[in-house]
Backbone as a ProteinNet text record, in pm:
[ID]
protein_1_A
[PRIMARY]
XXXXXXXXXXXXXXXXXXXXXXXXXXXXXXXXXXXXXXXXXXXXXXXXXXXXXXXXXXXXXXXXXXXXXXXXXXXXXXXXXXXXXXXXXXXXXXXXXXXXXXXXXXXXXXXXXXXXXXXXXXXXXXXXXXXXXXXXXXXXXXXXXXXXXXXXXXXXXXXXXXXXXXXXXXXXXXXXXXXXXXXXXXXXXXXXXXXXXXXXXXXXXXXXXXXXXXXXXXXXXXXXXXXXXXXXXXXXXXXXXXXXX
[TERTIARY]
28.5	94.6	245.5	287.2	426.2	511.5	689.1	769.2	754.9	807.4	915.9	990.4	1044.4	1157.5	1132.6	1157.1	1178.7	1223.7	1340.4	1453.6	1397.8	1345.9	1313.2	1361.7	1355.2	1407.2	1316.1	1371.2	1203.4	1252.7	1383.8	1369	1450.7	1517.8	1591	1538.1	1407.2	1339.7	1204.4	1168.6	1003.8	956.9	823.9	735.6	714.9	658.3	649.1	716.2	842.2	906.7	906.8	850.9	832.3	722	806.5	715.3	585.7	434.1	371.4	370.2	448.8	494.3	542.8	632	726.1	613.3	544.4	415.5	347	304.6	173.1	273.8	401.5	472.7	463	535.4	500.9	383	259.4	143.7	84.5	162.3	141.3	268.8	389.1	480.1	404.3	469.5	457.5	549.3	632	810.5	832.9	908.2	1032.4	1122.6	1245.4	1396.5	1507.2	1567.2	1632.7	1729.4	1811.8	1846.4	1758.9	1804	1704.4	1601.8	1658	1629.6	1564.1	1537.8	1489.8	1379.8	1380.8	1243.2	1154.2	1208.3	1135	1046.9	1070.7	987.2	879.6	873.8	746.8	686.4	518.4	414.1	383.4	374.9	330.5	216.8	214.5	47.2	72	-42.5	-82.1	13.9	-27.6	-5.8	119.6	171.5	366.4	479.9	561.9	633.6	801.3	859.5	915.1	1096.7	1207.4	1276.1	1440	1472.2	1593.3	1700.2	1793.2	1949.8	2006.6	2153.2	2304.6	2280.9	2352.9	2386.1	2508.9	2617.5	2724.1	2695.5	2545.1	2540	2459.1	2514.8	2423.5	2391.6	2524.5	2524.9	2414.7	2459.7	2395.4	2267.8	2194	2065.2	2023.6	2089.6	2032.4	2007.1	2119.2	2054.9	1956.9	1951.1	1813.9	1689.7	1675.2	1589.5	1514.8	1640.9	1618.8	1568.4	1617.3	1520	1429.6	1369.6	1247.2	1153.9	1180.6	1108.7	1138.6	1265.2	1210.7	1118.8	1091.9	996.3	869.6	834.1	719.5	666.3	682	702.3	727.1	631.3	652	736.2	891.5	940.3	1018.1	1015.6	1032.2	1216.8	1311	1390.5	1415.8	1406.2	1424	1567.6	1614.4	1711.2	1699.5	1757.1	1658.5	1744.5	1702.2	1732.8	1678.2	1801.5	1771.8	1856.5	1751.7	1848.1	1979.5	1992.2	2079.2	2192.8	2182.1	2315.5	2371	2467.8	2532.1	2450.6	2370.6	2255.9	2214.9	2122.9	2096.2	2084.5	2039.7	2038.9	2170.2	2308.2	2414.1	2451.8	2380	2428	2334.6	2191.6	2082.3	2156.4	2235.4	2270.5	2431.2	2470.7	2578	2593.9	2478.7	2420.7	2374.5	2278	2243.3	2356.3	2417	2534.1	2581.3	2623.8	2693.6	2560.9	2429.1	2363.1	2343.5	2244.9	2174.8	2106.3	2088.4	2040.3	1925.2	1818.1	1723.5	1661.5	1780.1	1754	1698.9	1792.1	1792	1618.8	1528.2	1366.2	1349.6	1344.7	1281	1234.4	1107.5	1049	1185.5	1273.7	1359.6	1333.6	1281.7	1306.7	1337.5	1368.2	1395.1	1352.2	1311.5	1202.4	1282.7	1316.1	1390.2	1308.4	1414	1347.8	1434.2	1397.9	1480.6	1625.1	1740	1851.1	1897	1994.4	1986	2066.2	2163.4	2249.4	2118.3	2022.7	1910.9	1802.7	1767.5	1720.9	1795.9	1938.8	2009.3	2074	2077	2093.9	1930.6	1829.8	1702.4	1717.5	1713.4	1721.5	1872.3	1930.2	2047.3	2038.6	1970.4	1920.5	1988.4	2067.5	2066.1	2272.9	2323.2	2474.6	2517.3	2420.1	2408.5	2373.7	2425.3	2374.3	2425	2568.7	2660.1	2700.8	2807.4	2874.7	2876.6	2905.6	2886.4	2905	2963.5	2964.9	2987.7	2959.4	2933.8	3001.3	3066.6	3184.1	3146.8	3153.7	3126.4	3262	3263.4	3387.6	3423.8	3322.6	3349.5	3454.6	3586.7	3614.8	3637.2	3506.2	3476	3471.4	3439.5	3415.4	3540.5	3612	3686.3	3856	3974.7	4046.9	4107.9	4112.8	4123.8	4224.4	4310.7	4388.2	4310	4216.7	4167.4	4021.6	3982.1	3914.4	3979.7	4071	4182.2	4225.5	4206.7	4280.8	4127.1	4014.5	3898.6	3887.9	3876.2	3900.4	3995.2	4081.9	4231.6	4128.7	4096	4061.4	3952.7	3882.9	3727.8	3735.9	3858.5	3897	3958	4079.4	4120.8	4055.1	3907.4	3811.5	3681.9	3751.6	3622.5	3480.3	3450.6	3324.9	3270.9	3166.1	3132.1	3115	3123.8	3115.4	3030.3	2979.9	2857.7	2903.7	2971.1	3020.1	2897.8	2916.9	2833.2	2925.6	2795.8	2916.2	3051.3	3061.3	3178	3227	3173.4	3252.8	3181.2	3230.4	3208.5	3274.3	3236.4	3275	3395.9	3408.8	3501.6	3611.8	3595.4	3727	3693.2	3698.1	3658.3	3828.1	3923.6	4042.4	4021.8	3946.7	3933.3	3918.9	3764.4	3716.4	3810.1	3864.1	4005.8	4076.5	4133.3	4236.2	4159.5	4054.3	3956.2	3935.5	3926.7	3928.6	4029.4	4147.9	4267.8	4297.2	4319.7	4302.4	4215.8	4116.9	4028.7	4111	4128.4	4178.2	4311.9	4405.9	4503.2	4468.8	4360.1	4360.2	4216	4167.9	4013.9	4062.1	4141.7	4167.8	4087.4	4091.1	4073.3	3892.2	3907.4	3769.4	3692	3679.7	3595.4	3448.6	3310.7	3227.4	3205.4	3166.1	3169.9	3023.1	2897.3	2799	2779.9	2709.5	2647.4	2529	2486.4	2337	2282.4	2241	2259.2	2056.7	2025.3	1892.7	1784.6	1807.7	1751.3	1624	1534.2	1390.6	1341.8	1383.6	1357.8	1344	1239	1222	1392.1	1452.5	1590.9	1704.2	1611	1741.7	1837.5	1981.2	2018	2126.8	2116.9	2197.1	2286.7	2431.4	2555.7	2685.1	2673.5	2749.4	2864.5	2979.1	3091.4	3237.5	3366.6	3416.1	3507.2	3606.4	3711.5	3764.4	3867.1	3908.9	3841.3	3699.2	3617.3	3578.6	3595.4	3504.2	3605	3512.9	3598.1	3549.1	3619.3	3563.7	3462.2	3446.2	3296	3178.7	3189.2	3043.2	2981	3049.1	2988.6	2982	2912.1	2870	2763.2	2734.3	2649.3	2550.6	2498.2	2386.6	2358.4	2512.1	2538.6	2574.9	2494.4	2528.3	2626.5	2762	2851.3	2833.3	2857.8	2886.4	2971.7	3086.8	3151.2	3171.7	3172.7	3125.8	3271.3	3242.7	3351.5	3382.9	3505.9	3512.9	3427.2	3286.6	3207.5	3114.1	3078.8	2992.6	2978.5	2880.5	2840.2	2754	2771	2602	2530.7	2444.1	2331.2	2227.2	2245.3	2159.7	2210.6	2067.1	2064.1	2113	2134.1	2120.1	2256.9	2225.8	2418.6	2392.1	2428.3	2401.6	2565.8	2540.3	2662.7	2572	2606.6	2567.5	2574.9	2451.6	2453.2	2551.6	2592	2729.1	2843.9	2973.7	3115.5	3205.6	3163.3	3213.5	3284.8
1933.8	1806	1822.4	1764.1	1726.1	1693.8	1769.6	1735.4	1565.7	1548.7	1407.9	1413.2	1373.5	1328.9	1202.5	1211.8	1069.3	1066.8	948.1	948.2	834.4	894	761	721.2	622.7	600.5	589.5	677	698	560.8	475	381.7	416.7	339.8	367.2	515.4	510.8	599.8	573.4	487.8	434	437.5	508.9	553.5	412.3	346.2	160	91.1	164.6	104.9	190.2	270.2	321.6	301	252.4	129.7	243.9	137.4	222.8	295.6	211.9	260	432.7	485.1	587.2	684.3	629.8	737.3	786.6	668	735.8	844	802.1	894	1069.9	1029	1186.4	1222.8	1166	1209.1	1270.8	1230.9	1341.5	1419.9	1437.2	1539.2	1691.5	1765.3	1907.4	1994.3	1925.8	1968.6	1824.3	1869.9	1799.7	1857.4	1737.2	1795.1	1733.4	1792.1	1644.6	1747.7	1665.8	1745.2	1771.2	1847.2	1890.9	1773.8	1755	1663.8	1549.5	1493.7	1393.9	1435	1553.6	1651.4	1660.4	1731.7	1707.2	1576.9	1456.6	1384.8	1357.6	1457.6	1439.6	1534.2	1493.9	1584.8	1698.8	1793.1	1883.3	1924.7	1986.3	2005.3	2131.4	2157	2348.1	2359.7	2214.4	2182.1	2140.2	2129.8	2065	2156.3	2211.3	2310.6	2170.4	2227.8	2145.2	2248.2	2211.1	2254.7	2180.6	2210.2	2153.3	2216.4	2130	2185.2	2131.2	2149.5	2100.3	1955.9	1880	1750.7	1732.6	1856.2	1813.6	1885.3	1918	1983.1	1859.9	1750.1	1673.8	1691.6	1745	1773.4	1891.8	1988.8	2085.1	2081.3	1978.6	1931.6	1899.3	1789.4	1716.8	1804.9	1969.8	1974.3	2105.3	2130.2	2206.6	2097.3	2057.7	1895.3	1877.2	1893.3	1828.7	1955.8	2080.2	2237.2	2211.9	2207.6	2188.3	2125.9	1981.7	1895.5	1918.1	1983.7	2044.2	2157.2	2253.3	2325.8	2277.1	2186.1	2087.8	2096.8	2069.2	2015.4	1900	1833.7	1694.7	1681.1	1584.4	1649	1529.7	1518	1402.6	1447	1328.5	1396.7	1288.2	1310.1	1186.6	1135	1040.8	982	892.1	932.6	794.7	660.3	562.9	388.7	419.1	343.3	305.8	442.9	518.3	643.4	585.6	448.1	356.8	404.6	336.7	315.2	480.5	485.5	604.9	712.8	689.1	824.1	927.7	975.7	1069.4	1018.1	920.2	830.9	851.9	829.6	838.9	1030.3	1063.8	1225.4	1258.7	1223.2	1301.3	1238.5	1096.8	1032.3	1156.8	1194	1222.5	1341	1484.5	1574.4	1566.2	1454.2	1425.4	1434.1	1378	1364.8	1450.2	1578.9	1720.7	1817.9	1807.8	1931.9	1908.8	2018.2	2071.6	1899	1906.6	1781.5	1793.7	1881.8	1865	1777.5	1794.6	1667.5	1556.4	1478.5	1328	1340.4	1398.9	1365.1	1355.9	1390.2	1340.3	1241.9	1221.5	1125.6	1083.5	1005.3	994.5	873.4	849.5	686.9	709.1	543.5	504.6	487	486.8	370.3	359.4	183.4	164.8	183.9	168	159.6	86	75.9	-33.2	93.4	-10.6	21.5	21.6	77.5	68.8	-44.2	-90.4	-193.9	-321.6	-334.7	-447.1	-439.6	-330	-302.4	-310.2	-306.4	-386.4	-512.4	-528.5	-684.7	-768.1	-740.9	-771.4	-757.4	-674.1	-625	-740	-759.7	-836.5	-969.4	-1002.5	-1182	-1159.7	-1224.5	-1254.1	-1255.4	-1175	-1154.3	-1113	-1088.1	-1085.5	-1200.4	-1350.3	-1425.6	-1477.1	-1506.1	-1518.2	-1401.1	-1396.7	-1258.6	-1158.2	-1014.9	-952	-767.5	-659	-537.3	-428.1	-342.1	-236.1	-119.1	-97	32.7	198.8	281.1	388.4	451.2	531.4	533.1	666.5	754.1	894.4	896	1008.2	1015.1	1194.5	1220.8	1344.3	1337.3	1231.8	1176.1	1119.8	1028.6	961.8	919.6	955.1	921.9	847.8	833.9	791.6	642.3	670.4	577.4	460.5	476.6	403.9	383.3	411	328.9	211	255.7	114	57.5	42.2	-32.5	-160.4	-70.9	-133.5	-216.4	-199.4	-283.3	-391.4	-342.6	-463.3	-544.1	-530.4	-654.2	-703.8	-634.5	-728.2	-814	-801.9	-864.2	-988.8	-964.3	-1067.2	-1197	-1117.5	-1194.4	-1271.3	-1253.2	-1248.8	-1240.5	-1111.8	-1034.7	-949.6	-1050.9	-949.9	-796.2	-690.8	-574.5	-471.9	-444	-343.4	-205.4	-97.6	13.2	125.5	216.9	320.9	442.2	555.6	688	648.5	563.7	540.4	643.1	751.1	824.2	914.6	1045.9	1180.8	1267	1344.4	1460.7	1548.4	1562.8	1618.1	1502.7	1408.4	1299.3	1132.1	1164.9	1077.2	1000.8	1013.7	959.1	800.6	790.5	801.7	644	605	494.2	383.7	472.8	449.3	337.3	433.8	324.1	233.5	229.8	129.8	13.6	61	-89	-159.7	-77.7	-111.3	-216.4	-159.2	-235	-372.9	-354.1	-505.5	-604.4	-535.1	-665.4	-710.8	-643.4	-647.2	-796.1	-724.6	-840.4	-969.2	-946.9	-982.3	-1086.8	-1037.8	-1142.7	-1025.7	-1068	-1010.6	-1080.1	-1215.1	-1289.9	-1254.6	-1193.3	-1146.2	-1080.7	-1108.1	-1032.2	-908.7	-826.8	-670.9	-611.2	-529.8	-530.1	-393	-324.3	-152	-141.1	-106.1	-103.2	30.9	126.3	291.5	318.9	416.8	451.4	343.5	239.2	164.3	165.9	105.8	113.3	220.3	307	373.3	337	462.9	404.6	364.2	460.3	474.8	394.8	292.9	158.7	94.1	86.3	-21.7	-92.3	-169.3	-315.7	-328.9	-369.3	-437	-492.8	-610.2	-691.8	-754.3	-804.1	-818	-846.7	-900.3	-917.9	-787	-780	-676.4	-632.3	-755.6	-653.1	-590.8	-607.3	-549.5	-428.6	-386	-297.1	-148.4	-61.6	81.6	163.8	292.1	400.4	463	495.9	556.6	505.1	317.8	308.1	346.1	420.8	468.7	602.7	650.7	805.9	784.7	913.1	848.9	798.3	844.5	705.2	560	553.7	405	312.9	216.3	141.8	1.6	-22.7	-122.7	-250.4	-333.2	-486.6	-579.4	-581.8	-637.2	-814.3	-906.5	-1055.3	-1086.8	-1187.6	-1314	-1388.8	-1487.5	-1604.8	-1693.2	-1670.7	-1749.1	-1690	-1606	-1524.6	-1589.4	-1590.8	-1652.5	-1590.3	-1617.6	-1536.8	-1707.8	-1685.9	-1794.3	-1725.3	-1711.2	-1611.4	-1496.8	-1437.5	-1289.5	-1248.9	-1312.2	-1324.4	-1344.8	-1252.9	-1281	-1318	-1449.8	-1458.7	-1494.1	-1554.8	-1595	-1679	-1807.1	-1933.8	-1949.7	-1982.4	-1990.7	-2082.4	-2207.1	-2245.1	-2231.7	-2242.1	-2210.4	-2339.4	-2417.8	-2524.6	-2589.6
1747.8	1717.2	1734.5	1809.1	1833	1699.9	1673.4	1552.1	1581.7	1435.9	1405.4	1263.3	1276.6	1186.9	1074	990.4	934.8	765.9	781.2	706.7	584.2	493.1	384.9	230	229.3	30.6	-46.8	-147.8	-225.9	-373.1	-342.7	-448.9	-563.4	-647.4	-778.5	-875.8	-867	-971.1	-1006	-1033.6	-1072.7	-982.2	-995.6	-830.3	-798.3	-907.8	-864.9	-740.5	-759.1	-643.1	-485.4	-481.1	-345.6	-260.6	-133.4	-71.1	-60.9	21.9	80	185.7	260.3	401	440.7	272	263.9	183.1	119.2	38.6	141.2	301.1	358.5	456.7	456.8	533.1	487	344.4	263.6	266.1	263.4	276.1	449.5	489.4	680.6	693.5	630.5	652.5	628.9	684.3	697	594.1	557.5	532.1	464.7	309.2	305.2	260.3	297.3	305.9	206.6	80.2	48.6	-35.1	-170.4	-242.3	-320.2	-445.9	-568	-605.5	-648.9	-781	-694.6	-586.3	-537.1	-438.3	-447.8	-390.4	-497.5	-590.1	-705.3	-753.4	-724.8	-689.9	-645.4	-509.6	-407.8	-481.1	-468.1	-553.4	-475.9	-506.2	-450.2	-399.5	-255.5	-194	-145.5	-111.9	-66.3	90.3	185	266.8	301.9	235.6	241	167.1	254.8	230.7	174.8	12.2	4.4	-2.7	74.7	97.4	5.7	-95.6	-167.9	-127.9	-195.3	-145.1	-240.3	-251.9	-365.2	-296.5	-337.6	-313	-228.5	-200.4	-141.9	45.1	53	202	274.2	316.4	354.3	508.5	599	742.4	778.4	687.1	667.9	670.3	589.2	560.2	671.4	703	831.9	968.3	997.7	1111.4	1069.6	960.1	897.9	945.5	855.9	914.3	1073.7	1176	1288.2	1378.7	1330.9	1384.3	1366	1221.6	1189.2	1296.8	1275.4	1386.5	1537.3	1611	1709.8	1732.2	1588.9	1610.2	1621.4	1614.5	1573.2	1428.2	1322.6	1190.8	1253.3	1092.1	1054.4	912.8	948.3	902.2	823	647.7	589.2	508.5	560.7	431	328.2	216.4	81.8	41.8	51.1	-33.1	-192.7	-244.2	-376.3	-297.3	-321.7	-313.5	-175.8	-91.1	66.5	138.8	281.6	289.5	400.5	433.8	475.4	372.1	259.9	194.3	115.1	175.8	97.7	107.2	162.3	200.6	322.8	323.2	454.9	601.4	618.8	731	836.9	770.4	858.3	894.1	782.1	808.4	947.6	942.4	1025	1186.9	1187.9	1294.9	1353	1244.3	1290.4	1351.8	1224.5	1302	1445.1	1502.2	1615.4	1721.6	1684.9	1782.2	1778.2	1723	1707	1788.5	1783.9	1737.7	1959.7	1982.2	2121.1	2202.2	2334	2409.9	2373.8	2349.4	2282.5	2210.4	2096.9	1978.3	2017.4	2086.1	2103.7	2191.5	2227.8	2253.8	2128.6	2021.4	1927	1859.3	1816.2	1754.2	1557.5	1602.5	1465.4	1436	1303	1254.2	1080.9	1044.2	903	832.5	717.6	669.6	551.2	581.7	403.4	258.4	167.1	11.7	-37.3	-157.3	-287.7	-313.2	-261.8	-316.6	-444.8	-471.8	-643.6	-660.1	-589.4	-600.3	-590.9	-519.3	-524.1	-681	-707.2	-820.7	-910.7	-928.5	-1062.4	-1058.5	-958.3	-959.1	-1008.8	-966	-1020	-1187.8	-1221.7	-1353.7	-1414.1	-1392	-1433.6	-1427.1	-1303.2	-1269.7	-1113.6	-1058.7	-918.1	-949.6	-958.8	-955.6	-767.1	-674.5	-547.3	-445.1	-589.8	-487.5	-365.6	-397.2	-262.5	-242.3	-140.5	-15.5	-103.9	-110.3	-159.8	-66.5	-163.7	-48	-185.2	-95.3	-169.4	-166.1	-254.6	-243	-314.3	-258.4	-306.2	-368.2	-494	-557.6	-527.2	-500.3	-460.7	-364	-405.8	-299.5	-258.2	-229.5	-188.1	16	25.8	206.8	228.8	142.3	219.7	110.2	157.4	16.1	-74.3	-179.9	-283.7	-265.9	-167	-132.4	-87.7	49.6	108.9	4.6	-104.9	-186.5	-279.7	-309.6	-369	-287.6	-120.8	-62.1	-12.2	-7.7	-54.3	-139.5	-275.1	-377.4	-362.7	-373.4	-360.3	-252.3	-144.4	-12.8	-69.1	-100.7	-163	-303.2	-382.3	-442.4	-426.6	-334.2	-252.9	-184	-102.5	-39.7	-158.6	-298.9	-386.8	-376.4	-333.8	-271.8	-438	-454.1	-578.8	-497.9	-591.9	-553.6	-643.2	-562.5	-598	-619.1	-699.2	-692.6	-745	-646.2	-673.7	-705.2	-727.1	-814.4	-886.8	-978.2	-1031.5	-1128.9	-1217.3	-1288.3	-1284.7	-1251.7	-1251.7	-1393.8	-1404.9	-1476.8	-1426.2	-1249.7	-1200.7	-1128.4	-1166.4	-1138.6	-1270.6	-1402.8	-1482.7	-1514.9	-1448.7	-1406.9	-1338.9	-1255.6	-1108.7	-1117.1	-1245	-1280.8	-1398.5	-1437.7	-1546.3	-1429	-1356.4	-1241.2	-1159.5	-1116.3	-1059.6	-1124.9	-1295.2	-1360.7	-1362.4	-1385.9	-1391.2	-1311.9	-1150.2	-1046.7	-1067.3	-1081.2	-1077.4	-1160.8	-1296.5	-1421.8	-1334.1	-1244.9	-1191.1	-1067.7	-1000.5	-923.3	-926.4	-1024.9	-1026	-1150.8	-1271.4	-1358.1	-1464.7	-1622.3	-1748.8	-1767.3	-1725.8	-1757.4	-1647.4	-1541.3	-1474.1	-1479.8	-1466.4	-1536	-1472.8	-1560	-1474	-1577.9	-1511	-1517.3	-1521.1	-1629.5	-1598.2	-1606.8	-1517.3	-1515.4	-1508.3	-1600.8	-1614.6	-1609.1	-1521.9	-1490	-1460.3	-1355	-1339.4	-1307.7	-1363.9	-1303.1	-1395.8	-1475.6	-1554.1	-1676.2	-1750.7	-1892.3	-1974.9	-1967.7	-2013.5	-1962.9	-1875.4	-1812.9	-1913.5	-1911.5	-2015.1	-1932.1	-1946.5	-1880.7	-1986.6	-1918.6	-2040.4	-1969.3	-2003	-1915.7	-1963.1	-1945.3	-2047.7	-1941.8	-1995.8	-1908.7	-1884.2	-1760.3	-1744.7	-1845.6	-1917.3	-2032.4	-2170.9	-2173.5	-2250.9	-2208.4	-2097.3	-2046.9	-2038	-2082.7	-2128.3	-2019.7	-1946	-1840.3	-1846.8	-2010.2	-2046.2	-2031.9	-1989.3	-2003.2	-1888.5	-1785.4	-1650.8	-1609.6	-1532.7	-1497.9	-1360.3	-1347.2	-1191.6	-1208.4	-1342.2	-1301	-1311.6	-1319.6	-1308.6	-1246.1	-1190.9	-1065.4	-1162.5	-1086.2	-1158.8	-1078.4	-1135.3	-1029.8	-1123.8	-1000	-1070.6	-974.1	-1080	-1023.9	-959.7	-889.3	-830.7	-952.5	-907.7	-982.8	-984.4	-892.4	-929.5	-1067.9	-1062.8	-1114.4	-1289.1	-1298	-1463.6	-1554.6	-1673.2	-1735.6	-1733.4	-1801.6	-1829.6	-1941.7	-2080.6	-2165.7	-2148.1	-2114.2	-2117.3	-1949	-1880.6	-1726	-1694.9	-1534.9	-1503.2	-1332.5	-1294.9	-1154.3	-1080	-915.3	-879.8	-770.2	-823.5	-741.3	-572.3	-546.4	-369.6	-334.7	-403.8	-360.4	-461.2	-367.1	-440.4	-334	-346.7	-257.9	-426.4
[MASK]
+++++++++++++++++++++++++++++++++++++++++++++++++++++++++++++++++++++++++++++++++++++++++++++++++++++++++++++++++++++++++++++++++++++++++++++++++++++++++++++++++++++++++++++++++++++++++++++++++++++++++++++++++++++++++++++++++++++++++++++++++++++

């Protein structure tokens, strides 16, 4: 049997949410490839050799990965949510383009999953209902400057915003000035949303405006959204209206 490749999201966390499409996949891999903790996931068989790594080798991963499947392995690597967003998907593309002419015969495809930014907006009510983008706060890829220059524009454009990795342990500074920024240009009454282990037993939702909101209530496993001037609660529920006319 001939390698392949294939890049999938195994979903926020609740097996519930991983499509079938990405289960029957893991169920014919040979190999999987991911970090720790999201390997750990896939169940284990006699038949499937499962291969982890740190979280900060993703290039690395990917052209581990893409040997594999030119050796002929079938060859799965995991992202949690979608491996589109912020995930393995752009690494295995970029490896490609770096690694031997070889590569590019290969059988490579995607298969989406539930993002975490879609799974807490669910969990919250529909705060994704008009325009909307998604900012990653890490700035381990890209710097710190050009994430506040992010913010500032999507603010400007009142783009609710979806922030991922917002507070670390090794830059808990970082989310301090991010809020800052928003109340700066977003306004004090703005709603701003934490949605911590989503899809999990241990999910907790807490929603409140800018100047309520303190640096601690975030860490990585917390996906933030912070609303437009449209953006409203309604109860327990926080949406942003299909029109703003």
């Amino acid at each position: 049997m001939s390698g392949w490749l294939t890049v999938v999201g195994l979903g926020p966390g609740d097996d519930a949410m991983t499509t079938p499409q990405v289960s029957a996949t893991l169920q014919a891999a040979t190999d999987v490839v991911g970090y720790s903790k999201y390997v750990e996931r896939v169940p284990e068989r006699t038949d499937l050799t499962r291969h982890a790594s740190d979280n900060r080798v993703e290039l690395e991963r990917a052209q581990f990965a893409l040997d594999l499947a030119a050796g002929g392995s079938q060859v799965v690597i995991v992202s949690s949510g979608d491996p589109g967003v912020f995930a393995m998907a752009a690494a295995v593309f970029e490896a490609l383009e770096q690694g031997p002419e070889n590569w590019l015969s290969l059988d490579i495809s995607i298969q989406p999953g539930i993002s975490a930014l879609l799974a807490a907006a669910a969990s919250l009510g529909a705060p994704l209902g008009h325009d909307f983008c998604a900012i990653n706060l890490s700035d381990n890829l890209k710097p710190w400057a050009l994430i506040e220059t992010r913010l500032r524009l999507a603010a400007q454009a009142e783009f609710v915003m979806a922030l991922y990795n917002p507070r670390s342990a090794g830059r808990p500074h970082q989310f301090a000035r991010a809020l800052d920024l928003l109340r700066e240009c977003c306004g004090n009454k703005t709603l701003i949303s934490f949605a911590r282990d989503v899809s999990k037993p241990s999910e907790r939702l807490q929603t409140m405006t800018l100047a309520e909101a303190k640096p601690d209530m975030a860490d990585m496993r917390t996906l933030v959204i912070v609303g437009s001037a449209y953006t409203r609660r309604v109860g327990r529920y926080v949406y942003t209206p299909r029109s703003v006319a």
